[in-house]
PyMOL CGO cylinders between C-alpha atoms (Angstrom):
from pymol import cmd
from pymol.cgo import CYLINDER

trace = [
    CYLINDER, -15.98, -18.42, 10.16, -15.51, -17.05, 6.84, 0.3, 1, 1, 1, 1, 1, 1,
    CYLINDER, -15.51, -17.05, 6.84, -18.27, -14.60, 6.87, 0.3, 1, 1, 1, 1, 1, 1,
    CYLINDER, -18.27, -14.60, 6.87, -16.51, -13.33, 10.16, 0.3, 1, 1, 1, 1, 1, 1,
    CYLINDER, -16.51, -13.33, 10.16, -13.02, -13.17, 8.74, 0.3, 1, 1, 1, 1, 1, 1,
    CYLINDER, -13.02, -13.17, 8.74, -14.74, -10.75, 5.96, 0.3, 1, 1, 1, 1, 1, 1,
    CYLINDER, -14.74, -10.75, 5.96, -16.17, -8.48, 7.72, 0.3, 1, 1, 1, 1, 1, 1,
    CYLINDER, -16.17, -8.48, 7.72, -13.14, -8.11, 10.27, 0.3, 1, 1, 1, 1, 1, 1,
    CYLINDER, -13.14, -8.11, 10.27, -10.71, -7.67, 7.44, 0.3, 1, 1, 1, 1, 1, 1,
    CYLINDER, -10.71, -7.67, 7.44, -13.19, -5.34, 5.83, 0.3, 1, 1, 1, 1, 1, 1,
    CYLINDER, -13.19, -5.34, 5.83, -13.29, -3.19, 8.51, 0.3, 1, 1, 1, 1, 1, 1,
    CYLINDER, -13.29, -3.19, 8.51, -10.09, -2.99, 9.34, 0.3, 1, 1, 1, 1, 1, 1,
    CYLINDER, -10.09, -2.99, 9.34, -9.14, -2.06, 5.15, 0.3, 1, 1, 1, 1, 1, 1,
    CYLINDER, -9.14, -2.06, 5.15, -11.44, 0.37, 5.64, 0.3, 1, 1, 1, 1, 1, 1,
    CYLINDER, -11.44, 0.37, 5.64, -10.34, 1.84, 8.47, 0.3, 1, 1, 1, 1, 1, 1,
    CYLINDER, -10.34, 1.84, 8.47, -6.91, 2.17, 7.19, 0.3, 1, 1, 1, 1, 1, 1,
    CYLINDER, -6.91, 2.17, 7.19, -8.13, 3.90, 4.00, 0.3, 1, 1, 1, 1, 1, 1,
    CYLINDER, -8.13, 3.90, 4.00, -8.09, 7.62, 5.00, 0.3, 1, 1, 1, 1, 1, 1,
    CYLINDER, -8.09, 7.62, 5.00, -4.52, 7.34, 6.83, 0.3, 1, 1, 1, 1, 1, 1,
    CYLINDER, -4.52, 7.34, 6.83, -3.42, 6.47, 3.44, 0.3, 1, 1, 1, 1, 1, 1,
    CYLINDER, -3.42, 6.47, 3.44, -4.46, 8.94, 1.76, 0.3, 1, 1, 1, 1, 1, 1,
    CYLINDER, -4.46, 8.94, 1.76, -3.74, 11.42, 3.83, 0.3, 1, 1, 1, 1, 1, 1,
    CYLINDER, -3.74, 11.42, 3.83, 0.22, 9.96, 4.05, 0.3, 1, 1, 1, 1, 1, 1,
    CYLINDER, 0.22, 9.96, 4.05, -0.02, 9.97, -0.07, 0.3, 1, 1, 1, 1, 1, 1,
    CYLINDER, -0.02, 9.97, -0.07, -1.15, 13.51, -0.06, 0.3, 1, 1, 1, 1, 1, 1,
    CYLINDER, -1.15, 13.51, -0.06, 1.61, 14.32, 2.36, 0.3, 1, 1, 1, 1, 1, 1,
    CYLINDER, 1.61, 14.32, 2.36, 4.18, 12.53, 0.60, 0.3, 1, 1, 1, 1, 1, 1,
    CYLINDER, 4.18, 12.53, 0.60, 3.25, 14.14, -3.09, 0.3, 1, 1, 1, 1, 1, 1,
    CYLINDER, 3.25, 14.14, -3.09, 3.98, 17.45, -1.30, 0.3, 1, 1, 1, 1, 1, 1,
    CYLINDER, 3.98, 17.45, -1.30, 6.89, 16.90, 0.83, 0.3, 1, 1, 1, 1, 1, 1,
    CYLINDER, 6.89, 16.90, 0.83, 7.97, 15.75, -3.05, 0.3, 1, 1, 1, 1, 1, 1,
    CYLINDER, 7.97, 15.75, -3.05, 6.99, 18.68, -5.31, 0.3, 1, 1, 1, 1, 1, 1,
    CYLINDER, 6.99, 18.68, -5.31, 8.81, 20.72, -2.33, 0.3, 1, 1, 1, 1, 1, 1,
    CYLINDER, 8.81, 20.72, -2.33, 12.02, 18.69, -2.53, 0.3, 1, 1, 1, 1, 1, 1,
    CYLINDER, 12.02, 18.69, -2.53, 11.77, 19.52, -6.21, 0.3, 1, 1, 1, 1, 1, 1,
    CYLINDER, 11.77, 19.52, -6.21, 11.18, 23.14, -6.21, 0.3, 1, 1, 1, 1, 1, 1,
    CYLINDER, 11.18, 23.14, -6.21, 14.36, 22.87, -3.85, 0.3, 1, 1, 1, 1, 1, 1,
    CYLINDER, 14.36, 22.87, -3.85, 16.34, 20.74, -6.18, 0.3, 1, 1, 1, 1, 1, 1,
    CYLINDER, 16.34, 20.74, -6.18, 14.99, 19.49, -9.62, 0.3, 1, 1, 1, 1, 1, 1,
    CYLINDER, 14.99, 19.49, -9.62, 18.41, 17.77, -10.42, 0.3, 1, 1, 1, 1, 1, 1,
    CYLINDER, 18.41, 17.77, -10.42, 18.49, 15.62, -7.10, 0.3, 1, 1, 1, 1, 1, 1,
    CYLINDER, 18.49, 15.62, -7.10, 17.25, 11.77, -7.82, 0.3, 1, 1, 1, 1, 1, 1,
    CYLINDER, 17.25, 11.77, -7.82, 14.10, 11.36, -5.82, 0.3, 1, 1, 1, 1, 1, 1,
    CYLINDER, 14.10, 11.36, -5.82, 13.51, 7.81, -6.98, 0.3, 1, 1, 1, 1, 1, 1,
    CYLINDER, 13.51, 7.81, -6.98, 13.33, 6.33, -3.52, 0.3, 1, 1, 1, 1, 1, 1,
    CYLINDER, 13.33, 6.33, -3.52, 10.61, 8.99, -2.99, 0.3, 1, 1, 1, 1, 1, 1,
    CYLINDER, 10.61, 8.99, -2.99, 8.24, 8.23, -5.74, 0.3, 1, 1, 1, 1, 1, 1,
    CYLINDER, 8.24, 8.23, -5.74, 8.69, 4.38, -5.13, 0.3, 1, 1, 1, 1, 1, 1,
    CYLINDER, 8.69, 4.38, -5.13, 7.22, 5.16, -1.82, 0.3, 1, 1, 1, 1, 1, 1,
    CYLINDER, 7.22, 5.16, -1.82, 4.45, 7.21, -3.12, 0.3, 1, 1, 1, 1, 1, 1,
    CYLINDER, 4.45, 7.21, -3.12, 3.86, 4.07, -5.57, 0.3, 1, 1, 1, 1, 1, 1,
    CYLINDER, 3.86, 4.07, -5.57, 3.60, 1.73, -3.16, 0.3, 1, 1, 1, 1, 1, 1,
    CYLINDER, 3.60, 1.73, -3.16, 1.73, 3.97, -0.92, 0.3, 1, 1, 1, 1, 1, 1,
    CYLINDER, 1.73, 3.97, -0.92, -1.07, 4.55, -3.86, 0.3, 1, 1, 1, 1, 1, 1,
    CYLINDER, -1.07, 4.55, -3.86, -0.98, 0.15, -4.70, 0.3, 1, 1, 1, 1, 1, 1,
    CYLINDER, -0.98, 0.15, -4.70, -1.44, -0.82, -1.49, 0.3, 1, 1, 1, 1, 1, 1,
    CYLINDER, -1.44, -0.82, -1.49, -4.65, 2.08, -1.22, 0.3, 1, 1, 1, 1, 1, 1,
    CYLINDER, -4.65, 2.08, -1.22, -6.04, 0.39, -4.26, 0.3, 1, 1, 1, 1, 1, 1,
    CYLINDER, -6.04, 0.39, -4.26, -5.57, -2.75, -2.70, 0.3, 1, 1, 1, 1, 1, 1,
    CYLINDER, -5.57, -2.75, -2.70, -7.90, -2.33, 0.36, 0.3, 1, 1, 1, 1, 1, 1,
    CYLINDER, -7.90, -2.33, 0.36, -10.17, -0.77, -1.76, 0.3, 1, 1, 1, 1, 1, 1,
    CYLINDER, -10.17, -0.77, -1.76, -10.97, -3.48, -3.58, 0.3, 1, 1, 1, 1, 1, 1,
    CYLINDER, -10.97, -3.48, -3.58, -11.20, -5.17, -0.72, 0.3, 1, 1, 1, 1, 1, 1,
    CYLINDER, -11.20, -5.17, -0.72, -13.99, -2.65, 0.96, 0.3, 1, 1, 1, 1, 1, 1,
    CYLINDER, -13.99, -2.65, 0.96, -15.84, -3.21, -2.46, 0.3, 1, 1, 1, 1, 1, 1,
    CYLINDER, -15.84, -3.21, -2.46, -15.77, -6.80, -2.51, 0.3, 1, 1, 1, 1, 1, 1,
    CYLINDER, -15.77, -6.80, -2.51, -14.19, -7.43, -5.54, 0.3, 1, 1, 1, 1, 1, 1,
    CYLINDER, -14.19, -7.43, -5.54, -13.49, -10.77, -7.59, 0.3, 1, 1, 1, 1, 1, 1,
    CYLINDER, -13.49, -10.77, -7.59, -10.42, -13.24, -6.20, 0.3, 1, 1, 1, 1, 1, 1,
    CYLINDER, -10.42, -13.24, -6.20, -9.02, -12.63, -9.38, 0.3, 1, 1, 1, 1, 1, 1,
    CYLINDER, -9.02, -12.63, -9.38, -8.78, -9.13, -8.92, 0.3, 1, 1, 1, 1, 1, 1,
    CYLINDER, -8.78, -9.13, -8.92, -7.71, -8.94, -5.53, 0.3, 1, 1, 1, 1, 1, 1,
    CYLINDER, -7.71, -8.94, -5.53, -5.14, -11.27, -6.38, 0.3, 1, 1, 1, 1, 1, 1,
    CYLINDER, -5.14, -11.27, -6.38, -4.22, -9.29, -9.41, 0.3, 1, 1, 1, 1, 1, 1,
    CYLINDER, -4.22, -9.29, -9.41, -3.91, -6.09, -6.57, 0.3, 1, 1, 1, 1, 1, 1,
    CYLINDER, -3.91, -6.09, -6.57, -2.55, -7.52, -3.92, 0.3, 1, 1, 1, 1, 1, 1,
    CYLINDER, -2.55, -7.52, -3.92, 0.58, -8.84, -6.09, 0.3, 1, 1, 1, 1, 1, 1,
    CYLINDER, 0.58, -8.84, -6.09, 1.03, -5.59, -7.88, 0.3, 1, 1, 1, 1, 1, 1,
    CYLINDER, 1.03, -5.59, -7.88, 1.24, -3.52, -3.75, 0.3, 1, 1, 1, 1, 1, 1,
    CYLINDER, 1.24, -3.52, -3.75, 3.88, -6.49, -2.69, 0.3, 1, 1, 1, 1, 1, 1,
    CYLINDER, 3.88, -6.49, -2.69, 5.58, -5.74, -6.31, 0.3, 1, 1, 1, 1, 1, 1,
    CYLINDER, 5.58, -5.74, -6.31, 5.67, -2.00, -5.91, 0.3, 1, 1, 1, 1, 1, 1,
    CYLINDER, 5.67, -2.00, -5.91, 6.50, -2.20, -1.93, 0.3, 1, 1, 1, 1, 1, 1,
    CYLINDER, 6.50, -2.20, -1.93, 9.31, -4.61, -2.46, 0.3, 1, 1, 1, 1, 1, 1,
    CYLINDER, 9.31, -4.61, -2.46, 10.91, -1.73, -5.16, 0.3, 1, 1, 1, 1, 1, 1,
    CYLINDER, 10.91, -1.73, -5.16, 9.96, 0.68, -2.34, 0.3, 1, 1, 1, 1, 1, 1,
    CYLINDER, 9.96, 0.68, -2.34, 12.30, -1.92, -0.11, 0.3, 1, 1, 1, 1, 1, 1,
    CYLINDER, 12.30, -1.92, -0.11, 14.86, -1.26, -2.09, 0.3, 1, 1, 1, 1, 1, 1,
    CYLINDER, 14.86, -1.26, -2.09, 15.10, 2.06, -2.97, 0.3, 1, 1, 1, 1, 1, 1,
    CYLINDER, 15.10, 2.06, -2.97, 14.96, 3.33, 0.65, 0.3, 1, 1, 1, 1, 1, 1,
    CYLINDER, 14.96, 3.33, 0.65, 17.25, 1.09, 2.28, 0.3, 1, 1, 1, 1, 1, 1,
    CYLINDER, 17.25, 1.09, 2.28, 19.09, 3.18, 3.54, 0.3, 1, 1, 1, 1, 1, 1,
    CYLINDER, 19.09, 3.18, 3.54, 16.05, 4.73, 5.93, 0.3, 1, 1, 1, 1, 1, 1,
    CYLINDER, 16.05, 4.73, 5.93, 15.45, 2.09, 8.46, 0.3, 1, 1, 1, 1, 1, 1,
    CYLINDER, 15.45, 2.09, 8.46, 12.38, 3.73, 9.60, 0.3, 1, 1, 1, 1, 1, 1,
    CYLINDER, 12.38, 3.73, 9.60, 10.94, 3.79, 6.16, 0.3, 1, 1, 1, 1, 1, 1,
    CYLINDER, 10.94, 3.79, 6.16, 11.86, 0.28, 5.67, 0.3, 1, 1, 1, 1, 1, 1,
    CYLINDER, 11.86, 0.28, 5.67, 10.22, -0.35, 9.03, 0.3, 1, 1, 1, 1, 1, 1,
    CYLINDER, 10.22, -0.35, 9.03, 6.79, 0.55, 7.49, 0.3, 1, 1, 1, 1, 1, 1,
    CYLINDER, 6.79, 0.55, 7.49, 7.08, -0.92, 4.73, 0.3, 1, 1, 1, 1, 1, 1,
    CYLINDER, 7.08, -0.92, 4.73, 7.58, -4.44, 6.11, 0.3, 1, 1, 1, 1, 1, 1,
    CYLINDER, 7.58, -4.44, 6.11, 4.70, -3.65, 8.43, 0.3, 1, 1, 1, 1, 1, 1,
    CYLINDER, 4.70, -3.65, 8.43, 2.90, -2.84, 5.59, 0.3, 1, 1, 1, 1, 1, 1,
    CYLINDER, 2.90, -2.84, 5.59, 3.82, -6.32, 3.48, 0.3, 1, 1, 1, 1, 1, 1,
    CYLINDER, 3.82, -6.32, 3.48, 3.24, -8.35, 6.00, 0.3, 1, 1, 1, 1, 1, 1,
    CYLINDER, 3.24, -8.35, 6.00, -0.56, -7.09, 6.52, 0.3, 1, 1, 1, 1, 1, 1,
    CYLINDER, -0.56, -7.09, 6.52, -0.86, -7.55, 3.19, 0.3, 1, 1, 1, 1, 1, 1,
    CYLINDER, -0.86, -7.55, 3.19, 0.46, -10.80, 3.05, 0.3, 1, 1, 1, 1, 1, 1,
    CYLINDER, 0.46, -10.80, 3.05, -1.69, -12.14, 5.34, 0.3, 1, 1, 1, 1, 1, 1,
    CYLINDER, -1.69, -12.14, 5.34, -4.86, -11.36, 3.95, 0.3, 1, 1, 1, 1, 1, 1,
    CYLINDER, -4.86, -11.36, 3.95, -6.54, -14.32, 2.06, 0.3, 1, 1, 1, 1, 1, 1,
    CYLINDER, -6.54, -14.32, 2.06, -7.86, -13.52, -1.08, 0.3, 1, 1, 1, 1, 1, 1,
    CYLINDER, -7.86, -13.52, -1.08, -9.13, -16.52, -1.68, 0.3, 1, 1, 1, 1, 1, 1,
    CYLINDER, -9.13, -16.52, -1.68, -11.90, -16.32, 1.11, 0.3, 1, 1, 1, 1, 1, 1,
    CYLINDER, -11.90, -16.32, 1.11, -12.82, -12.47, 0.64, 0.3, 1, 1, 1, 1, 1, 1,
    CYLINDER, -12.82, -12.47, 0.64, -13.09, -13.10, -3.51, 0.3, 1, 1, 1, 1, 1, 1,
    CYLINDER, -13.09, -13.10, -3.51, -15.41, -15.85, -2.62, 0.3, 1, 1, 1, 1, 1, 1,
    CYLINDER, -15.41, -15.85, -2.62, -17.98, -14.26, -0.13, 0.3, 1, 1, 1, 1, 1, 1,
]
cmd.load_cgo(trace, "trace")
């Protein structure tokens, strides 16, 4: 069972992996142009995103490479930290908001425990 619930969960990190980078990459320029458009605007709810965009990348890659429990814990607290800042700072964009809670609760699910231990 466990060796099963690895591999799925794997796979499916993995498979997410190149979305998200492609979404950071598109959301680094869509910021750099809002910048060039207006440096004095506050942008924070747009580098929150970013951040919890680039956590929650670092998160399923640790969890394609197998790493340690402890370290997956360690990630996988610091992408519901950043995403829940992310929460906040767009609340105002329902769609955004939308994703992220899609987001958090993928990552909620996921037990550490088991894929630290395999």
């Amino acid at each position: 069972m466990d060796i099963a619930y690895v591999d799925l969960t794997v796979n499916a990190c993995a498979i997410v992996i190149p979305s998200l980078v492609c979404i950071i990459h598109r959301l680094k320029e869509q910021y750099k142009k809002y910048l060039k458009q207006d440096p004095t605007e506050n942008y924070a709810y747009l580098v929150s995103y970013i951040k919890s965009h680039r956590d929650i990348l670092l998160f399923y890659e640790a969890v394609v490479s197998k790493k340690s429990e402890y370290e997956l814990h360690e990630l996988k607290l610091k992408a519901l930290h950043t995403d829940s800042i992310a929460l906040e700072d767009n609340h105002k964009l329902g769609n955004v908001m939308n994703e992220i809670l899609k987001i958090r609760k993928r990552i909620e699910t996921i037990d550490v425990r088991v894929l630290g231990n395999s």
